[in-house]
Backbone as JSON, one array per atom type, in Angstrom:
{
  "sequence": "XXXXXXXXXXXXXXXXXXXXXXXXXXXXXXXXXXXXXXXXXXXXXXXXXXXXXXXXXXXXXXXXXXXXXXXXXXXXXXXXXXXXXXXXXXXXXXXXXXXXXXXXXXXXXXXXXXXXXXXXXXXXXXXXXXXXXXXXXXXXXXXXX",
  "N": [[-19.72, 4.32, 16.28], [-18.53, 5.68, 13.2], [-18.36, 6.81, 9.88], [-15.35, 7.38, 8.49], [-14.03, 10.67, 7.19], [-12.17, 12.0, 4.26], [-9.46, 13.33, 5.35], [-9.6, 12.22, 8.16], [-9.26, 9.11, 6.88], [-6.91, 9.21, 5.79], [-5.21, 10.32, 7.54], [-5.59, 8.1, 9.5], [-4.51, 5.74, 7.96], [-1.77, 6.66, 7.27], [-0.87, 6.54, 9.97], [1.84, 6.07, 12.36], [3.28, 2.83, 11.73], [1.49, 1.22, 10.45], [0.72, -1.63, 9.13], [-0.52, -2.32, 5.66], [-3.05, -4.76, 4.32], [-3.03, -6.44, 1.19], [-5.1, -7.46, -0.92], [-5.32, -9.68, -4.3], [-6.01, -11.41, -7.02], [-5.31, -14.7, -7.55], [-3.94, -16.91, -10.53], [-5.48, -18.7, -10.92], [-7.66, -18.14, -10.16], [-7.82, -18.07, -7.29], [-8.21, -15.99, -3.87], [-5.67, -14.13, -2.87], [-3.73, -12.73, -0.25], [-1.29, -10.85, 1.17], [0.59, -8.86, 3.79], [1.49, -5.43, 3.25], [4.6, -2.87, 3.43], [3.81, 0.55, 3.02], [2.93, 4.08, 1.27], [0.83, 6.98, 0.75], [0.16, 8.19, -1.41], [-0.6, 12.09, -2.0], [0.1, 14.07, -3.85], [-0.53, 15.21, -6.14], [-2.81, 15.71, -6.18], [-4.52, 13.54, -7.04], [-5.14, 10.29, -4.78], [-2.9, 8.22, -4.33], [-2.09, 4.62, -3.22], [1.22, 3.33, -2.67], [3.85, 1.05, -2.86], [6.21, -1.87, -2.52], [7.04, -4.72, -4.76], [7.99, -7.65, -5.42], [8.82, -8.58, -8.55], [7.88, -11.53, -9.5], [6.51, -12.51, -7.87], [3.63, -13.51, -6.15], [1.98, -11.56, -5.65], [2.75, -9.84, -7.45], [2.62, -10.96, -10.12], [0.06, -11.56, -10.37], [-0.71, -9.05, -10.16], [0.74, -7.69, -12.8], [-1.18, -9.66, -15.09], [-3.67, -8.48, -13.54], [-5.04, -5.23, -12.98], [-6.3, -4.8, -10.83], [-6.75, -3.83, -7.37], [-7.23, -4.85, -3.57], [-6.79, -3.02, -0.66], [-6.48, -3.22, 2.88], [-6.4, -1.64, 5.96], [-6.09, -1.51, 9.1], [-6.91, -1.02, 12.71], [-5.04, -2.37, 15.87], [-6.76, -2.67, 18.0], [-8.99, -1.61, 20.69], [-10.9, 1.48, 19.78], [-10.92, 0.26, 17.65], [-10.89, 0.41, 14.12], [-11.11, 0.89, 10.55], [-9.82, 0.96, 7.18], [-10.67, -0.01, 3.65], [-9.08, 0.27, 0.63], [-9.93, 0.38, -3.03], [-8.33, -0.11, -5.64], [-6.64, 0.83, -8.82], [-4.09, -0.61, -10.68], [-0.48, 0.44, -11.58], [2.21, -0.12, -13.05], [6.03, 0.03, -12.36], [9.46, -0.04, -13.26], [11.17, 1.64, -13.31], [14.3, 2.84, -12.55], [14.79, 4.98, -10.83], [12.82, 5.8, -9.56], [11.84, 3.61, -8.02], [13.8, 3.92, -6.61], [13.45, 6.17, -4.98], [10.98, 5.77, -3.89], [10.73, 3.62, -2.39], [13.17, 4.55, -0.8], [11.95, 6.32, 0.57], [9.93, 4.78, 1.79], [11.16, 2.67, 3.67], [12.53, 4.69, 5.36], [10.11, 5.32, 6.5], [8.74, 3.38, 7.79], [11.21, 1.87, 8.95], [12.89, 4.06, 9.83], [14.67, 7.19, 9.45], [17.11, 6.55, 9.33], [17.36, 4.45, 7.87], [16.38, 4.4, 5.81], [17.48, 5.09, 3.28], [18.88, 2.35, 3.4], [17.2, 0.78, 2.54], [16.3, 1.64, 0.78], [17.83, 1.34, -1.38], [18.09, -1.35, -1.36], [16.06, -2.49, -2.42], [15.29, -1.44, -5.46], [15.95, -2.53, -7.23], [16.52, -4.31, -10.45], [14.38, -7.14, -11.07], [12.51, -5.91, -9.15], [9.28, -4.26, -8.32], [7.51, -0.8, -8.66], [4.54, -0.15, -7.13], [1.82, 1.7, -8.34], [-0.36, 2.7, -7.0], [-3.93, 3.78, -8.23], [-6.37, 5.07, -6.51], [-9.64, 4.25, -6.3], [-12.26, 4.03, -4.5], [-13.16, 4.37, -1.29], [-13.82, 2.72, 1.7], [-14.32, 3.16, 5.29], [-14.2, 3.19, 8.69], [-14.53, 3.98, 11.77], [-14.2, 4.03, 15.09], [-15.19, 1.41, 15.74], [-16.43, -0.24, 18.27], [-17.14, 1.78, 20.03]],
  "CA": [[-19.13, 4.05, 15.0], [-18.8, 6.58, 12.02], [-17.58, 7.16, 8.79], [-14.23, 8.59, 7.97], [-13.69, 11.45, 6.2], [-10.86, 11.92, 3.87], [-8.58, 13.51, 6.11], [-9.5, 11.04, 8.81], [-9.05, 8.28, 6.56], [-5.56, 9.44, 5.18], [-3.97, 9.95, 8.58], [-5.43, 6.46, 10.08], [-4.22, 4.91, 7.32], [-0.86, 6.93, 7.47], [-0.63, 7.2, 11.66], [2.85, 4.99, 12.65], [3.88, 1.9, 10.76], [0.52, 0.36, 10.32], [1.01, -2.31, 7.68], [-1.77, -2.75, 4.73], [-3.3, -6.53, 3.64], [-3.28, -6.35, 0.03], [-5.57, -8.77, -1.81], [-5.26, -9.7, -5.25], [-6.35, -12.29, -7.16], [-4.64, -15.65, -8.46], [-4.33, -17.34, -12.0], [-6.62, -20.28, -10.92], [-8.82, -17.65, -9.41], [-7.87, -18.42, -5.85], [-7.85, -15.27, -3.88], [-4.33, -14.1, -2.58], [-3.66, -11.65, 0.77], [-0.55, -10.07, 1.89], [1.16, -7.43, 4.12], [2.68, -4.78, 3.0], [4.15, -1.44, 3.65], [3.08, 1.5, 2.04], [2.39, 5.19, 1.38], [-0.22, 7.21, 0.54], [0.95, 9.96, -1.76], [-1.82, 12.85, -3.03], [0.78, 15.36, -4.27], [-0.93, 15.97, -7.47], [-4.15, 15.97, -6.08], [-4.93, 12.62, -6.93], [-4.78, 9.54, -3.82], [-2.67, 6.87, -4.86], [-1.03, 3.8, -2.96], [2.48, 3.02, -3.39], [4.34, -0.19, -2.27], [7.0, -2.12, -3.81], [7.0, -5.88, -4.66], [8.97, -8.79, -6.67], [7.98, -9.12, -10.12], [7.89, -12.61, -9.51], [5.89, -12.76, -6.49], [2.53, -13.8, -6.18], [1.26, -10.17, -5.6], [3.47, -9.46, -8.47], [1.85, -12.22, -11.18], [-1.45, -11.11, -10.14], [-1.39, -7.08, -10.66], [0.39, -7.96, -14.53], [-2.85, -10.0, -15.03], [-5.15, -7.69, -13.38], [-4.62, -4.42, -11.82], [-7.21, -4.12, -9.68], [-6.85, -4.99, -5.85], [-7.81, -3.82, -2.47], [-6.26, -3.01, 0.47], [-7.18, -3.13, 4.45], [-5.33, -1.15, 6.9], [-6.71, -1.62, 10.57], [-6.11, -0.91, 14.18], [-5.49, -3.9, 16.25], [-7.46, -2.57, 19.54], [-10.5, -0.74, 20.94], [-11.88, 1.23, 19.51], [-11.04, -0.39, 16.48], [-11.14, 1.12, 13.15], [-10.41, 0.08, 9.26], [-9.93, 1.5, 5.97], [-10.46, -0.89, 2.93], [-9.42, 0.69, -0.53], [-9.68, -0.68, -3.92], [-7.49, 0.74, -6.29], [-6.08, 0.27, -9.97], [-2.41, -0.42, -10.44], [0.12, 0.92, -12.46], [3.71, -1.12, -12.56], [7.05, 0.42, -13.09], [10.57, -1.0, -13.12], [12.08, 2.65, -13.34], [15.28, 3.08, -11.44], [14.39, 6.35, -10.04], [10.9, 5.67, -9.39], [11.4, 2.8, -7.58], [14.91, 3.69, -5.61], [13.18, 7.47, -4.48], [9.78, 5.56, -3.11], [11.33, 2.55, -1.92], [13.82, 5.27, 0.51], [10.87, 6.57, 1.54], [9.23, 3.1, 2.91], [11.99, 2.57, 4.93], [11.69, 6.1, 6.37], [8.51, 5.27, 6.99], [8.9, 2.08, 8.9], [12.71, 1.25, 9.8], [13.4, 4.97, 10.2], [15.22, 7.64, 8.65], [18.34, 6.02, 9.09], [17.96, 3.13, 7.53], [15.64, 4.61, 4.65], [18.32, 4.95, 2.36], [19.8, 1.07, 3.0], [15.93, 0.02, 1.87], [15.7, 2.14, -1.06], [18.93, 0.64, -2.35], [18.16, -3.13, -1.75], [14.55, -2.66, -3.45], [15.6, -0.48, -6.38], [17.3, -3.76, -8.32], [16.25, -5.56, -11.41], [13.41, -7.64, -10.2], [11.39, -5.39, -8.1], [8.56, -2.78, -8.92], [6.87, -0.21, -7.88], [3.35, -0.84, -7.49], [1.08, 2.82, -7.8], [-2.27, 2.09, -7.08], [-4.98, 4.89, -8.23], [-7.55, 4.91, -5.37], [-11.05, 4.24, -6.64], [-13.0, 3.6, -3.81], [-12.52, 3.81, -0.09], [-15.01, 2.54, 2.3], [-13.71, 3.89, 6.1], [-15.29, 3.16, 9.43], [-13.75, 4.63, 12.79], [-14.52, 3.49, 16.31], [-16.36, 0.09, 15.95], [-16.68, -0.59, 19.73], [-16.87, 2.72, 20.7]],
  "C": [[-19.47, 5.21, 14.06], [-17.95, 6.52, 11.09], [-16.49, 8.06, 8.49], [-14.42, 9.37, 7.02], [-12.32, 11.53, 5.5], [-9.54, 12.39, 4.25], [-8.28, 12.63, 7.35], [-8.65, 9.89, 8.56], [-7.27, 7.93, 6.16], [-4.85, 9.47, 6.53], [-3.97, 8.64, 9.77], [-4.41, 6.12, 9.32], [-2.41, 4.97, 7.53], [0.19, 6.67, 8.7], [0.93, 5.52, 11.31], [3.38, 3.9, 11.62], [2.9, 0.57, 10.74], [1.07, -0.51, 8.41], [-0.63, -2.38, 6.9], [-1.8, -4.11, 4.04], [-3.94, -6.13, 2.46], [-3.74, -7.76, -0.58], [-5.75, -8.64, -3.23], [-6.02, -11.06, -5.59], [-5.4, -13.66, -8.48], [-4.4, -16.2, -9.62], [-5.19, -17.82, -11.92], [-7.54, -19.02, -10.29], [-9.25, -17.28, -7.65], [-7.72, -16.5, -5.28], [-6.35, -15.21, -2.91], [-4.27, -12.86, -1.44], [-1.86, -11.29, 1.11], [0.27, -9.18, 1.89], [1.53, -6.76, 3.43], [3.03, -3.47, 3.39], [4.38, -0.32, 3.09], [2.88, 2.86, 2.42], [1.28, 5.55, 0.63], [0.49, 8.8, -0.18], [-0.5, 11.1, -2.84], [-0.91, 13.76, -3.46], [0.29, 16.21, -5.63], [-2.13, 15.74, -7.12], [-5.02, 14.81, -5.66], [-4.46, 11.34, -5.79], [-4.45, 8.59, -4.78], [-1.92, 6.25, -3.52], [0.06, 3.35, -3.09], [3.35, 1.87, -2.23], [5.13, -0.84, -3.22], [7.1, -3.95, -3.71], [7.44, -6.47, -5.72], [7.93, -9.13, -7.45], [7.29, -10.58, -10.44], [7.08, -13.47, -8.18], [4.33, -13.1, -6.6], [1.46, -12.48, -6.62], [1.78, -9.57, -7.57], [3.09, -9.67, -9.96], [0.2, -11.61, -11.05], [-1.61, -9.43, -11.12], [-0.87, -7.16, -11.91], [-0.95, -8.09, -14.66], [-4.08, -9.1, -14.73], [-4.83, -6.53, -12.3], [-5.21, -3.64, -10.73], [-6.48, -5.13, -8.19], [-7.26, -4.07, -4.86], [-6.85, -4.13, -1.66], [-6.92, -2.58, 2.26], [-6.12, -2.55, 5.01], [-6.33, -0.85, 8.44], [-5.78, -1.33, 11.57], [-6.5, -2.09, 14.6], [-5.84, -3.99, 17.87], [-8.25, -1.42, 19.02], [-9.36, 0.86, 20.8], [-11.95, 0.68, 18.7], [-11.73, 0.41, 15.44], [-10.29, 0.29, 11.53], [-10.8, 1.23, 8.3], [-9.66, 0.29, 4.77], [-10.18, 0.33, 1.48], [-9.42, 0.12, -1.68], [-9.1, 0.77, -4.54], [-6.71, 0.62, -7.36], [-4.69, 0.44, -9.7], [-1.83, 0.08, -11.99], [1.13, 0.51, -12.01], [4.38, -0.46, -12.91], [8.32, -0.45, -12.37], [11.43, 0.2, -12.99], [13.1, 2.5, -12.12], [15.6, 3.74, -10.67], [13.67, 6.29, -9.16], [11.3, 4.62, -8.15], [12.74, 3.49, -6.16], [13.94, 5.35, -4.06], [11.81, 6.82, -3.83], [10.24, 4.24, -2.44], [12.81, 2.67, -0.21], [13.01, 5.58, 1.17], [9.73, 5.97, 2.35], [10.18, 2.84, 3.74], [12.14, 3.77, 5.82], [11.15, 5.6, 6.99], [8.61, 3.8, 8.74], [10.3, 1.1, 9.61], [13.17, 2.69, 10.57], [14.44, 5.64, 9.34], [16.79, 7.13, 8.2], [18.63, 5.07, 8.23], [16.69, 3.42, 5.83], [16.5, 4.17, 3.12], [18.82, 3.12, 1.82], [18.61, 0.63, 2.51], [16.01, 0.14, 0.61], [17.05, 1.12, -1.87], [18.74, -1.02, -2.41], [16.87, -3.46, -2.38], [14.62, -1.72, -4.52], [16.61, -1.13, -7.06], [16.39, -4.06, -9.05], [15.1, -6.62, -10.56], [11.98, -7.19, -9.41], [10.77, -4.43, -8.83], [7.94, -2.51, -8.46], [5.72, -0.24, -8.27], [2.55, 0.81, -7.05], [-0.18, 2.63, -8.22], [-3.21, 3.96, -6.75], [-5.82, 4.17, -7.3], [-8.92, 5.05, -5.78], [-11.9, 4.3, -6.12], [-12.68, 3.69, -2.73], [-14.11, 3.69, 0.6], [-13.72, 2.33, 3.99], [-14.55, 4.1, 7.62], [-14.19, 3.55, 10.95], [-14.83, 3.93, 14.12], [-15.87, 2.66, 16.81], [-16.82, -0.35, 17.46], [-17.16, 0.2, 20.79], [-17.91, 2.95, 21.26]]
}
């Protein structure tokens, strides 16, 4: 077992169409978990998360309220490895913002072909893009190994 480094950590997290379990937390306090899928964009230097989710959604109600949350992104075999990050949010509703990162999740995980039909059915009224500053990562590589 060892500790990722930040290049490590960035292309686990990145490698294929690993999904990330985003936890937030509820009104009543309860806590709240799920999937989603996501990039990892440092272009200005700084690591942020980016994922897109209904305003109206559980995940959605939560990060208003409070914009902290974490995220897990694991392998699901030996040797087994995880990355947890926590990470502040920042919401937008932009129509740009959301249609230009919302093509590039479907990229990511339907394929280039079908990037485009994503960005356009998550880039409506309703949905937003969720960019989470990265505060924290804690990053452990080949638990079994």
């Amino acid at each position: 077992m060892h500790r990722m480094e930040r290049d490590e950590w960035l292309a686990f997290a990145m490698h294929g169409t690993r999904t990330g379990k985003v936890a937030t937390v509820r009104a009543d306090g309860a806590p709240h978990v799920a999937p989603v899928w996501f990039l990892i964009d440092s272009s200005d230097g700084v690591d942020r998360i980016l994922f897109n989710t209904g305003a109206n959604t559980v995940k959605g109600k939560a990060l208003r309220r409070d914009p902290r949350f974490s995220m897990c992104v694991d392998s699901d075999g030996p040797p087994f490895s995880y990355v947890i990050f926590h990470a502040h949010a920042e919401l937008t509703e932009e129509p740009g913002d959301l249609l230009a990162w919302a093509t590039r999740l479907g990229a990511r995980y339907l394929g280039a072909e079908r990037g485009e039909e994503l960005g356009r059915r998550n880039a409506v009224p309703g949905e937003l893009l969720v960019i989470g500053t990265i505060t924290k990562v804690i990053a452990e590589a080949d638990l079994a190994g």
